[in-house]
N, C-alpha and C positions, 0 to 999 in steps of 0.2 A: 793738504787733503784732510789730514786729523782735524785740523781747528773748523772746516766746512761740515766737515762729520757733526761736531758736537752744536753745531748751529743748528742743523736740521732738527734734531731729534729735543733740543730745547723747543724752540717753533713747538712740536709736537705735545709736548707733557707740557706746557706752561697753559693752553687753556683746561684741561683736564684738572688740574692743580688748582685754579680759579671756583669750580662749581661742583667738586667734589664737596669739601667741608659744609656747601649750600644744603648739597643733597641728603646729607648725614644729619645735620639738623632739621630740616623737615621732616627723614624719616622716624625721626627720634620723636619730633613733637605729637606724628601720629600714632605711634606707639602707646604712647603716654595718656591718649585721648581715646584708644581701643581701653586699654588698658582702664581708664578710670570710669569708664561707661560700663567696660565688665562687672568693676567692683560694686556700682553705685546700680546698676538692676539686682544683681544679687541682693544687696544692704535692703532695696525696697521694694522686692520682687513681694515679700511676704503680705505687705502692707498696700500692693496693688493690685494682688491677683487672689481671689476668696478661695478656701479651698473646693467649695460648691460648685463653681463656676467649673474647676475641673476634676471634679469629681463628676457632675453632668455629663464632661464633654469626653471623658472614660466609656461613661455607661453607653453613649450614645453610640461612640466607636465600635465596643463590642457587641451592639445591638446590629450596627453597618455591617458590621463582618460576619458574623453568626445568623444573621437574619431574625435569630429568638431575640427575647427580650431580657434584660442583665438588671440584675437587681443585685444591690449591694446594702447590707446589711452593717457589717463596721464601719467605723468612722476612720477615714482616709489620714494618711498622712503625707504633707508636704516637706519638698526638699529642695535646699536651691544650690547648696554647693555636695561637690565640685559643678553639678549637672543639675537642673531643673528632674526634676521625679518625683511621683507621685505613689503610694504603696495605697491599695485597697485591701481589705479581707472580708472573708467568705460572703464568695460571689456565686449566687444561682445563675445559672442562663436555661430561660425555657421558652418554650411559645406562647405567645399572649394567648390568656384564657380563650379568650372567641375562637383559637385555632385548636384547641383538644388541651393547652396547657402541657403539652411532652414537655419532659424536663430534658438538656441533650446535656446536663452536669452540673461540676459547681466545683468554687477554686477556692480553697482557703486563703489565700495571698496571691495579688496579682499587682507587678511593679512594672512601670513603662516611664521612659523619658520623656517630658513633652520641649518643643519651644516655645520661650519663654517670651520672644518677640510677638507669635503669634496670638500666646495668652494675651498679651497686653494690647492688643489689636482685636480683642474678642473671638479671636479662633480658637483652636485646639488641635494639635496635631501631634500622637504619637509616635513612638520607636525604640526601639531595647527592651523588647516587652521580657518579664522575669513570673513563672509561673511556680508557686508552690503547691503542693500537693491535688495537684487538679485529679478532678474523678468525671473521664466522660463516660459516654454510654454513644458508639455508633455503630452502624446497621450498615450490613454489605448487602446490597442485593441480588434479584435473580441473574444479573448480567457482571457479578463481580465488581461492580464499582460501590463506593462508599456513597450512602445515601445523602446527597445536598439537597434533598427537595425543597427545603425552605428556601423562602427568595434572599438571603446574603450575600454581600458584595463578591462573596469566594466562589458564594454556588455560581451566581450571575457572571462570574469569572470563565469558573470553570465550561459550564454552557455556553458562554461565548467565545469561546477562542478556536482558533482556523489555524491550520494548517496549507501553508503556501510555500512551495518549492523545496518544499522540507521544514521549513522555516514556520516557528510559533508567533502567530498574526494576535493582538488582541487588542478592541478597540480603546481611545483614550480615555473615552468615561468610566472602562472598566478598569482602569488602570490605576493603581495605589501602592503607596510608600510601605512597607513593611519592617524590613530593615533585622534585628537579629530577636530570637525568638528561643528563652531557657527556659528548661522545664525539670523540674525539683522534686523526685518523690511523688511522682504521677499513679495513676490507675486508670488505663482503658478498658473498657469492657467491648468487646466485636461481636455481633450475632450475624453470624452468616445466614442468610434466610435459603440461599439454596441449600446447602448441606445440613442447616437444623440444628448448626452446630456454634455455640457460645465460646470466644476465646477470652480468657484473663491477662490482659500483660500488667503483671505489680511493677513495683520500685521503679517506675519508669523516667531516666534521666535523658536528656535530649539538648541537642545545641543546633538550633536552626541559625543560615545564613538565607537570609530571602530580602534582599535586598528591592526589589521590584514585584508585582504580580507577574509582570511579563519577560523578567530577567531569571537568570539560572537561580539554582538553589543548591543548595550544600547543606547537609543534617547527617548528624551523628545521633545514634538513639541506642541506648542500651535498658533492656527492658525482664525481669523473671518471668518466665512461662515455665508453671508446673515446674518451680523450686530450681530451675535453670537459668542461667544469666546468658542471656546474647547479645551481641553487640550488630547493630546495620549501619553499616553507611551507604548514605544516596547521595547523587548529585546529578544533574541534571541542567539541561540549557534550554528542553520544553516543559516545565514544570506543569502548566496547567493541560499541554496534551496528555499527559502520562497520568493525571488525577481524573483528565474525563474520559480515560479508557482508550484512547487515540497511540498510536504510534512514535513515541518518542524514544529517541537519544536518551542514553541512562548508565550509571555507572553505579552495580550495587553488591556491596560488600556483606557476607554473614557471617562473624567469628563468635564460635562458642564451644566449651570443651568437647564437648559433642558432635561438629560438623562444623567445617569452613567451606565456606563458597564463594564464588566471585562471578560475574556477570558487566560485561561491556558489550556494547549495542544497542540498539533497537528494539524496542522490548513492548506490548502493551499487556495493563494489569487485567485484562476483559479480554482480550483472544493471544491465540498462539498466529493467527495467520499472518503476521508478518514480521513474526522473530528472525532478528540476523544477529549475528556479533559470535563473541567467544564466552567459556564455561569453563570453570572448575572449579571442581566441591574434593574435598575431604574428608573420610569419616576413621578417624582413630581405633575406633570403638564400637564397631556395627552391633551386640547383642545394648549393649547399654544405650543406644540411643532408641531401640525397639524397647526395651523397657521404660525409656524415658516416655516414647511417644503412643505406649501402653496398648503395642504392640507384641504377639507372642509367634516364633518360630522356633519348632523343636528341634534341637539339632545344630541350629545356627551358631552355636558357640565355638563350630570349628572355622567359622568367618571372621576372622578380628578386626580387618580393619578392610576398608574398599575408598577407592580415589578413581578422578578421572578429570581430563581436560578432552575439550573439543571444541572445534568452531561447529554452530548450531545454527542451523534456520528452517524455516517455514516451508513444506514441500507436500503440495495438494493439500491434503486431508488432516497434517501431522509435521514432525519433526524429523529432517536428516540432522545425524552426526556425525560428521568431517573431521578426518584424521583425529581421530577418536585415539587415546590413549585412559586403560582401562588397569589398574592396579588391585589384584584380590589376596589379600595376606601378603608373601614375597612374591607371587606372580605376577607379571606384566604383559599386557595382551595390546595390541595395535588393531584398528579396523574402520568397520564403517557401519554404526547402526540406526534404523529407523523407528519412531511410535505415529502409529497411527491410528487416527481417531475418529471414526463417522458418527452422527447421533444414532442411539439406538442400537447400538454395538459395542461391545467389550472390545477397549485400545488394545491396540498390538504391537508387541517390540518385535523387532523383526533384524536381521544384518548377520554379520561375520567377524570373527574377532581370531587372531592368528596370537597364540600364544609360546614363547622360545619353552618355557618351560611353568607346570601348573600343577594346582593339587585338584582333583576330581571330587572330591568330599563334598567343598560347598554348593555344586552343581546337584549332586544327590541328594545333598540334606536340602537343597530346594522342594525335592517330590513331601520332604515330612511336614509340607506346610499346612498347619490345618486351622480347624476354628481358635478367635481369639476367647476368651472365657465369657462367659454370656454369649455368646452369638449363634447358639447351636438351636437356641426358636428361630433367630431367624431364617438359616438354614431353613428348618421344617417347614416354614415360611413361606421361599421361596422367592427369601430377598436375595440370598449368594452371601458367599462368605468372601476372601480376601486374594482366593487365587481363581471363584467366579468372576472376577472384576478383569481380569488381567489376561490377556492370551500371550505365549509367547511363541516364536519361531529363530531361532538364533544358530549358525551353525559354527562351529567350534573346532580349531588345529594347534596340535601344540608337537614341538620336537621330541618333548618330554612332559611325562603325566604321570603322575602318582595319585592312588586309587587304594587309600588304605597301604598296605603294604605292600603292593602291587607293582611295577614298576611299569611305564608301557613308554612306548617313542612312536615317533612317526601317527600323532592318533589323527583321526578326524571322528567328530562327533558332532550330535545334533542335539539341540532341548526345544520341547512343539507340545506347547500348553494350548488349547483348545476347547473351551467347552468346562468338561467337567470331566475331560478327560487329560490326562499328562503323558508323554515317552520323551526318555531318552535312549539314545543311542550314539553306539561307537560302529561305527560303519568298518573303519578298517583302523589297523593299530597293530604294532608288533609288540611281541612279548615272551619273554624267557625263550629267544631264538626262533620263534612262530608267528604265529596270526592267531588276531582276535576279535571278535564282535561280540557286542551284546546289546540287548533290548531289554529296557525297565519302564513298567506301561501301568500305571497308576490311575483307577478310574473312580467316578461318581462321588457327587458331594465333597465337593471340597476334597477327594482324594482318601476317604475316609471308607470310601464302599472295598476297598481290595486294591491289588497290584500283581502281578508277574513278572519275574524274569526270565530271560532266555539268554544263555551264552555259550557260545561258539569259540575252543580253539584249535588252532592246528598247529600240529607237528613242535610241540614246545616242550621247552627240558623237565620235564616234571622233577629230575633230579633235582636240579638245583632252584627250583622253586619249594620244594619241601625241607631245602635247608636253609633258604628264607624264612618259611614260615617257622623254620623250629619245630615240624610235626614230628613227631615219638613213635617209635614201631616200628614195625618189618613193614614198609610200603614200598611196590613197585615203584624203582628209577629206570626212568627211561626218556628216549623221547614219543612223546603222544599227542594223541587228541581226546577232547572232548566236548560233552554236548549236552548241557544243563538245562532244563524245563522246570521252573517253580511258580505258584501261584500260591498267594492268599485269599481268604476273603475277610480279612481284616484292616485297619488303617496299617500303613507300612509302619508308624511309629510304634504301632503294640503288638507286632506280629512279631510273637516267638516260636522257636525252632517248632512247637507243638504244634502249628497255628498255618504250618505249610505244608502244601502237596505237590508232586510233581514228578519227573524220569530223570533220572542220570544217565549218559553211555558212554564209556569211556574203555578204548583201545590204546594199543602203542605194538611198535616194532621190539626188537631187544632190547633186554636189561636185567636188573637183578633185583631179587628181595632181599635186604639182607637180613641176616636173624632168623635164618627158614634154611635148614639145610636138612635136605631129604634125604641122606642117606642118616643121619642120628635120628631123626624123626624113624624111621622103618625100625632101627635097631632099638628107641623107645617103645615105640608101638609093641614090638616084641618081646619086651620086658615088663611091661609096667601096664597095668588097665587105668591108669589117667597122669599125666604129668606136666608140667607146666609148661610153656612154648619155649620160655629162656632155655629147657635141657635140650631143645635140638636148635640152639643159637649160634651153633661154633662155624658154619658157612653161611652160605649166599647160596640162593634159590636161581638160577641163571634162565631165564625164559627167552623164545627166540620171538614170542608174538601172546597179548594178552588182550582179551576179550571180557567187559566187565557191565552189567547190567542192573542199574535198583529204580525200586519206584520209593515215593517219600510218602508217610502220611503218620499222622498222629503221634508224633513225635518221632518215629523211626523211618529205618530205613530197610527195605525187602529186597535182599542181592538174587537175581536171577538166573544161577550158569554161570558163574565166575569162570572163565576157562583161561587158563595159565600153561601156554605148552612149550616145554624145554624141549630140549635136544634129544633126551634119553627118559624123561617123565611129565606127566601132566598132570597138574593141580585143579582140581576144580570145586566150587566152591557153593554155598547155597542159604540163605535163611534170610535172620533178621537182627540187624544193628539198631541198639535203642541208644541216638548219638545223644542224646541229652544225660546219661549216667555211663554213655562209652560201655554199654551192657552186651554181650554177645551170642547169641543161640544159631548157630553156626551148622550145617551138618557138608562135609567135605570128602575126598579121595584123591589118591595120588596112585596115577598107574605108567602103564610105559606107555611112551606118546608112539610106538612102533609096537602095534598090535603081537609082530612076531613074537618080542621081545618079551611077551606075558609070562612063561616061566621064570623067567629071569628077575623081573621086576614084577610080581602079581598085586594084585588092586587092592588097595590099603583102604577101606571107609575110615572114616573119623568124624567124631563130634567137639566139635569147638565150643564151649562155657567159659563164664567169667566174666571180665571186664578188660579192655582194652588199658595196655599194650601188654599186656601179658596174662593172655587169656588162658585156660586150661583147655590139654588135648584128649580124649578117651575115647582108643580106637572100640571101633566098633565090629561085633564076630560076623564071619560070614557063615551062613546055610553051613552047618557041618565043621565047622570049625570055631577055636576059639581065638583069642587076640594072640597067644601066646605061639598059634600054630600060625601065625604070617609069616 
């Protein structure tokens, strides 16, 4: 069985064996025959092809492509190893005179590969084009697309191509070899003709893959705008839909120290109506990139950074965004928000965003947004300024909300930009053991005409809110409510304490003053015609219900009836606090809060002077008496 074994399998390898060696020197000899043919066009490439001939067939190409006319100026240089290529320098490309003579640039150095078979056959066909320091100049127009009006194979491209089943249709006569496309030390110039507005991209480096007109495309382009470097990447599998404004497939990257973004989907550069895919941007640095984009918002500097991902699309009029996740400094907020945009109408952001925990500041330092520097003609104008442009309606929850030094849970709030009017609002929210609302309502001009606020709370610790705040002084602890009215009629960013009007009212149930004890107060009154509040600081003021009343204006504040009533005495209190020097002109009494009880505790007047928190007291005589006879 062995020795039948090794029969077979001889049988097998002995013709294999036969026409092997055959096949090894053929393939050898062809080798050798590619190979000497390689070497021997090279040797006399130079001496069979003029440098004229393609230097012509250059001009002529980027005459085809451009639809201008290419004029070159330096004397070309030819190359045949390793690769056939050809180097031209400063090259104009414009419109032939008869058409207005537009100039659309010009290229200091322009290098492309050509074949070398084809030269010798009198064609010319480039690819690997290598661009140095090119300076164009193109025109976006009123519908967002980049202007191809000249008749070039790109424009003629671009105008021809269909969309079918999804799919980028382009016919074969428009169809051309490309292939890869470097660009070295660039300058574009952009005039937007809708917006009136001219963009500069310097030091522009870029590496196209465009291997067909009607095959994908892949570009990396990093570009200075306004002293900032950014990097794009695009790619793409309908190249020429996404250039004629049409609906394409797109995959587009933005990184710069400033802002990263990203974008996959569906995308066109000329409408939003049929945006789909997913989104997310980055911003490290929101006051610096408003300075970079010479933009100004006062206040903004308590916003440092904002991010966000969502899936995005096209919905009526505008944009939904789905499962929207929204990061502002350390806060993180989830939701679902919309912009919509009719002609003739200021866009509107609109949705709900649910936050575990947030800081309230850059919600309010939203109302300080005012004019950018020069922009206050056009105001007067009646062009709008930055928050004319913009309406918003957004409603707002968070578990926990910090508000300055404020602490609140449980909030829901609103911000409902309109017109040239602003408010926000806290509908409901707990805080220091109570409830709170409040309304901040910013109007006219750009938010520069005035503002108000109104805030509401109940039943909250006011003790332990005043040893939050760190306030100084004898101040009723307790728990209470109150009920704040303020208006300006100035911009909220310049409105100081001088600069507001409005009511306070604020009650509470029991509690104490402390640093107010009435029975050393009597026994000073009694002694002394003025002394200072610290000699009767050695108790606590015990009230079982307090009653407190001012109005605000030009700087101070007008206390109405202070009524403070203990168990055994009543405080009451009257004048005018000038909070901006803590200045006090005060006129006061303490009697029995039990009429019976008048001989016992008879009625003390007093005048309060000085400066807060330790003002001076100087009882005051009554009809017939002097201070010393209380």
């Amino acid at each position: 069985m062995s020795t039948s074994r090794h029969r077979r399998w001889r049988r097998k390898i002995g013709p294999v064996s036969r026409w092997l060696p055959a096949f090894a020197r053929l393939s050898t000899v062809f080798l050798l025959i590619a190979l000497a043919l390689f070497v021997a066009l090279r040797v006399a490439a130079p001496y069979l092809i003029s440098t004229g001939f393609v230097r012509s067939g250059i001009e002529d190409a980027l005459s085809k492509w451009t639809g201008y006319h290419a004029e070159i100026k330096g004397s070309p240089v030819l190359e045949f190893w390793p690769t056939p290529r050809i180097t031209l320098n400063q090259i104009t490309i414009r419109q032939p005179r008869e058409n207005g003579d537009k100039m659309l640039g010009s290229i200091e150095s322009l290098s492309a590969d050509f074949s070398l078979i084809d030269a010798l056959r009198g064609r010319t066909s480039f690819h690997e084009f290598h661009l140095v320091r090119p300076n164009l100049a193109l025109t976006r127009d009123e519908k967002g697309l980049i202007d191809w009006s000249y008749a070039g194979l790109l424009a003629r491209a671009i105008n021809g191509v269909r969309s079918e089943n999804g799919a980028e249709v382009l016919a074969p006569d428009l169809d051309a070899e490309i292939g890869a496309v470097t660009v070295e030390d660039g300058t574009f110039v952009v005039t937007d003709i809708k917006s009136a507005k001219t963009y500069h991209f310097d030091s522009v480096t870029a590496d196209i893959a465009w291997p067909r007109l009607s095959g994908a495309i892949s570009a990396v382009v990093i570009a200075r705008i306004n002293g900032e470097d950014l990097k794009v990447d695009f790619a793409s599998r309908q190249p020429l839909l996404a250039f004629a404004g049409g609906n394409a497939e797109a995959r587009t990257s933005l990184t710069s120290n400033l802002l990263t973004a990203r974008f996959q989907g569906i995308a066109s550069i000329a409408s939003l109506s049929a945006l789909s895919g997913n989104i997310t941007a980055s911003i490290p640095d929101v006051p610096a990139l408003l300075t970079w984009s010479g933009k100004s918002i006062p206040g903004i500097a308590t916003l440092k950074s904002a991010s966000l991902e969502s899936d995005i699309m096209s919905s009526g009029n505008g944009l939904r965004f789905n499962n929207l996740s929204l990061s502002l400094n350390e806060a993180s907020a989830t939701g679902v928000m919309d912009l919509f945009t009719q002609p003739g109408k200021r866009p509107k952001i609109g949705g709900t965003l649910a936050f575990d925990q947030m800081n309230l500041k850059p919600f309010l330092d939203a109302f300080a947004l005012r004019l950018a520097a020069g922009e206050a003609e056009e105001i007067s104008a009646g062009i709008g300024g930055p928050l004319q442009a913009l309406d918003l309606d957004v409603r707002l929850s968070a578990r926990r909300a910090q508000m300055g030094l404020f602490e609140l849970s449980d909030v829901g709030a609103s911000v409902i930009v309109a017109g040239g009017e602003a408010k926000f609002d806290i509908g409901d929210s707990q805080f220091e053991g109570g409830e709170m609302t409040a309304h901040l309502e910013a109007t006219q001009r750009d938010f520069d005409g005035g503002g108000k606020l109104q805030l509401s709370i109940r039943n909250a610790d006011f003790a332990a809110l005043a040893e939050r705040l760190q306030l100084k002084g004898p101040l009723p602890l307790a728990t209470g409510s109150l009920d704040l009215d303020l208006q300006s009629p100035k911009a909220i960013w310049t409105t100081g304490l001088a600069d507001v009007t409005g009511k306070l009212r604020f009650w509470t149930g029991e509690g104490t003053i402390p640093g107010v004890d009435a029975a050393a107060l009597r026994t000073q009154a009694a002694e002394k015609p003025f002394f200072p509040l610290s000699a009767a600081a050695g108790g606590a003021f015990a009230f079982n219900q307090l009653n407190l009343q001012a109005d605000f204006a030009n700087g101070t504040a007008e206390m109405h009836d202070a009524h403070i009533a203990g168990a055994t005495q009543t405080l009451t209190l009257s004048g005018v606090i000038t909070y901006q020097s803590n200045g006090l002109a005060l006129s006061g009494s303490l009697e029995a809060t039990d009429p019976a009880k008048a001989a016992e505790l008879p009625l003390l007047p007093f005048f309060v002077g000085g400066s807060w928190p330790n003002p001076v007291i100087s009882p005051v005589p009554l009809f017939g008496n002097t201070p010393h006879a209380q």
